[in-house]
N, C-alpha and C positions, 0 to 999 in steps of 0.2 A: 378617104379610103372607106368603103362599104363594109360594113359589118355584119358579121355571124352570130347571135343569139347562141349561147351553150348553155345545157344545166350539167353537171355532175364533173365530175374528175376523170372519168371514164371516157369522155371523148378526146378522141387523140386531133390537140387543139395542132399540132404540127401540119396535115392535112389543109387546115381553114389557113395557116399563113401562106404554105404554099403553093394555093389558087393566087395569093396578091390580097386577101381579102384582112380585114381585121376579126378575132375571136376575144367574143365579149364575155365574159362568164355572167350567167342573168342572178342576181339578188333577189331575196325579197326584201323589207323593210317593215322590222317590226313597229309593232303602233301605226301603222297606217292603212286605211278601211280597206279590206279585204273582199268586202261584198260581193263583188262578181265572180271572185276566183270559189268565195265557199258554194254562190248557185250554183256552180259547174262542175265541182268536185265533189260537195257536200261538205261539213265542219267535222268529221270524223279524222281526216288527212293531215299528215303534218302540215301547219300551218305558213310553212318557207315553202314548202307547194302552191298555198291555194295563193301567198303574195305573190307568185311570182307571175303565176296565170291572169292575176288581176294586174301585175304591173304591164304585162303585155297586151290585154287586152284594153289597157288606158295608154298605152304607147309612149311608156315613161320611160323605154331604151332608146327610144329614137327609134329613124327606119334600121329595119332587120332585112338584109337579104334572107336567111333563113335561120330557121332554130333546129339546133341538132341535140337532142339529149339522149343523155345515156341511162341505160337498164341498171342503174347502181343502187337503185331502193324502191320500194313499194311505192313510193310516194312519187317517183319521176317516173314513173312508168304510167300512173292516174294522170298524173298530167298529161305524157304523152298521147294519150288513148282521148284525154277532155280538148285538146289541141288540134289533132285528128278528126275527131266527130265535128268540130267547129270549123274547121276548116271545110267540111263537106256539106254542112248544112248551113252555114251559115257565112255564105260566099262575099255577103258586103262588107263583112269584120276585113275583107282586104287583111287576115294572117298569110305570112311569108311562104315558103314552102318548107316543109316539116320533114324531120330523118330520125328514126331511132337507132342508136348501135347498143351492141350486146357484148360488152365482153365479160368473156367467163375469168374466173382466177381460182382455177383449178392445175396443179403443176404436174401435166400434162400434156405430151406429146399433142395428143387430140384435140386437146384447147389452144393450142399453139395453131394449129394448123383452123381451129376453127376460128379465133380472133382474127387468122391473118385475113382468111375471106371476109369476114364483116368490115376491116380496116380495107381491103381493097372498092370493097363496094361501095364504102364511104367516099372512097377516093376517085371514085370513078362518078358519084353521084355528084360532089363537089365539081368534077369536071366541066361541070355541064355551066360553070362561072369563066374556066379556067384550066383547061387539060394539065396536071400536074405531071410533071416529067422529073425522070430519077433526078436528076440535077436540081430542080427546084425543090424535091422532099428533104434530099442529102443537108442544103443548105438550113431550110426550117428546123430540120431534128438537128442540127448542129449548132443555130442560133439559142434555142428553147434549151439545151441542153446547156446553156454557159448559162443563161438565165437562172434556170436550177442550181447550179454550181455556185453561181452567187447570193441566191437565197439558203444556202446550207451557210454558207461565211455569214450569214445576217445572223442564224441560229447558233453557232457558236457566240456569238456578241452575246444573246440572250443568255445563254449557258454563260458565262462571264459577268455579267449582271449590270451590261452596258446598253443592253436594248430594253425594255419594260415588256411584259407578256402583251399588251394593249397596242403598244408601235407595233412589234412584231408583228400580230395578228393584221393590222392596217396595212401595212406594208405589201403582205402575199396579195390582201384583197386587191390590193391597188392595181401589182402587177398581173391581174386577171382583165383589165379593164383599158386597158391603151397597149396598143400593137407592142411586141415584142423589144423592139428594139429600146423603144421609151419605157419599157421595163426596166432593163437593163442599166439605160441609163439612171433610173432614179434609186434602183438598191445599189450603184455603186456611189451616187451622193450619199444616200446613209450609212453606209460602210466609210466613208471618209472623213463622217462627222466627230466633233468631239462629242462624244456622248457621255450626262449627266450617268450614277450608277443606280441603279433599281433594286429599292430594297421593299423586302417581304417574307412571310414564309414561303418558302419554296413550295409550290403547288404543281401536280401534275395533273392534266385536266384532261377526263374521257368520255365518251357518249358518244352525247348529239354533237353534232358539226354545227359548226357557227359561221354564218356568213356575212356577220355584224361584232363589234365590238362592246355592246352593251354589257354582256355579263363578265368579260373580261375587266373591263373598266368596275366594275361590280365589288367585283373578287378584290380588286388590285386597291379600292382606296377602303377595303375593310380588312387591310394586313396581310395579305398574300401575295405574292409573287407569281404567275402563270409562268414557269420554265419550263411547261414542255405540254403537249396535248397529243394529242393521234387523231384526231380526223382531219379532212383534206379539204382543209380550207390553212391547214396549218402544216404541218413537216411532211404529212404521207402526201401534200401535193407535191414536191419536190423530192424527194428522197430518193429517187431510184432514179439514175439515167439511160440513154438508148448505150446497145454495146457497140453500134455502128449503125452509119448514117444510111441504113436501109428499111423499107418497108417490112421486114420480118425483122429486123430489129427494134423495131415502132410497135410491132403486136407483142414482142414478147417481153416489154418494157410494161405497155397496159397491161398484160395476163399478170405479171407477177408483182406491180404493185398492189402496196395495201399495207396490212388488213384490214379492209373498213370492219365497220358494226354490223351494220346489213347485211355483207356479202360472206364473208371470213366464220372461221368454226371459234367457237367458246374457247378453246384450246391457243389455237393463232392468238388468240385478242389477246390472252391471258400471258403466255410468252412476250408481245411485240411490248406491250405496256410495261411489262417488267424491267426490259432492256431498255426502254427507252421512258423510262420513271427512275434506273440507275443512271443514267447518259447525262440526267441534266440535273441528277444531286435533289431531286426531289425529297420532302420532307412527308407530304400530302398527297394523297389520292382522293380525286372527287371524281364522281362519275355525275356529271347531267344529262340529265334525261328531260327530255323538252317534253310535252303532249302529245301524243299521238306518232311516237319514237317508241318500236317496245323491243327494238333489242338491248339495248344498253343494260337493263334491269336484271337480263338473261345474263350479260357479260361479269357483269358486276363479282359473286361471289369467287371465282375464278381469279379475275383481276386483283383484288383485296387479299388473294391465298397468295399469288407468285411474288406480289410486290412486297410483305411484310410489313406496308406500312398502315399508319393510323390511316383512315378511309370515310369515306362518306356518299351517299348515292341519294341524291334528291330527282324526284321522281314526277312526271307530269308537273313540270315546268313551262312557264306560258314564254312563248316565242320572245326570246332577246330579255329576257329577265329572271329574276331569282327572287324568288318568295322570301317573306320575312323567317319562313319554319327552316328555310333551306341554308337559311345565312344561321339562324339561330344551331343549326346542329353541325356549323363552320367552328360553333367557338370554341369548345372544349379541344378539336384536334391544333385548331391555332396554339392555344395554349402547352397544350404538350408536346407539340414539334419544336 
């Protein structure tokens, strides 16, 4: 099966099954040399940007029929635009053929209607592997949507304290990475396991997005428990289903998830984390903040006011790791949780 390169949350990966094709979500890999991706982007960029530029232009996904990223943060849209120029000037790199989508998440009519055009146009550009017909989207958003359904049954486990914050996280990444259906199949083996119980302080975990389990693992063997996070590498990727197996119900599933950090108001973040810092019995609030990530720091005071709880915000954090100052200003809220 020929695969799709995706970066972000925002590309509605339903579209890339329903060509026949497989959608990859692209990584980067922290600690490992970056060089080509900082020439091309600069080292100012979040650094899951400039890996991920460099994993592609070292052709560590394998062949790509195309890469399609989403407009979800400053940081995929540098890529897109460094992807773009490379592709035009520099025709021997043999890069795939390249697609940006936009979608807004504004709750509005107007965004409704303007997500649907960018998703149709995706779908028509995708065509061109594959004419996508109502019958084969119908089935994609209704496969991807059991998918979903059964990563929320994996997060209850978590909430229960039968999954560990670190499988958890492993797990979503996984089923980003092999076609759909062997998604399916493999969170319904861990859903059938007998699983050992996860002990820690309860921790809710905000910021940056993680597309690596380092700092989870991090957290988890210095007395923490990860039971709940919000970015979309974790629960905001699944959390919201389509309301029916149609292309406007596919834009209006993208428009209204979230709140990411990048996209969503101070206000959004500060509400969603609350309720969903109560959902999973949290004890602790951490916001990380990776390098070159500067909403998270904006969210923070907000977040720490709706949730009540003891808190902590480490700040310019290197890719997939947590500083010795970061763990050190861990230990007092462990303590009194």
């Amino acid at each position: 099966m020929s695969t799709v390169g995706y970066v972000g949350a925002d590309v509605p990966v339903e579209l890339i099954t329903a060509t026949g094709l497989r959608p990859l979500r692209l990584t980067g890999k922290p600690g490992e040399d970056s060089s080509l991706g900082d020439r091309y982007l600069g080292r100012g960029v979040d650094p899951v940007a400039r890996s991920v530029l460099t994993r592609i232009l070292t052709g560590a996904y394998g062949p790509l029929e195309a890469i399609v990223v989403s407009r979800d943060c400053e940081a995929s849209l540098r890529l897109f635009y460094a992807l773009r120029e490379l592709h035009r000037i520099e025709p021997s790199l043999g890069l795939p053929p390249l697609r940006l989508v936009d979608v807004l998440h504004l709750p509005h009519h107007t965004t409704t209607r303007y997500v649907h055009a960018k998703i149709a146009q995706l779908r028509e550009w995708l065509g061109r592997w594959r004419p996508i017909a109502d019958d084969d989207l119908a089935a994609a958003i209704t496969v991807h949507d059991t998918l979903r359904r059964l990563l929320a049954r994996a997060a209850v486990l978590r909430r229960e304290n039968r999954l560990s914050g670190t499988r958890f996280l492993e797990l979503v990444a996984a089923t980003t990475a092999v076609p759909v259906d062997e998604a399916i199949t493999l969170v319904e083996r861990v859903l059938a396991e007998d699983l050992p119980a996860a002990e820690g302080v309860r921790l809710f975990l905000t910021g940056s997005s993680h597309d690596s389990p380092e700092v989870y693992e991090t957290l988890e063997r210095n007395g923490f428990f990860v039971a709940g996070e919000d970015h979309d590498w974790g629960e905001l990727l699944f959390a919201r289903t389509c309301a029916a197996p149609t292309e406007l119900a596919l834009a209006e599933r993208y428009q209204y998830n979230g709140p990411s950090a990048p996209r969503a108001s101070i206000g959004q973040r500060a509400a969603h984390t609350a309720a969903a810092a109560r959902a999973c019995g949290a004890e602790v609030l951490f916001s990380y903040a990776r390098v070159h990530d500067d909403a998270p720091p904006w969210d923070f005071p907000g977040q720490r006011a709706a949730t009540g709880l003891p808190s902590v915000l480490a700040e310019r954090q290197p890719y997939g790791e947590l500083t010795a100052e970061a763990l050190a200003a861990l230990v007092p809220v462990r303590a009194a949780a």
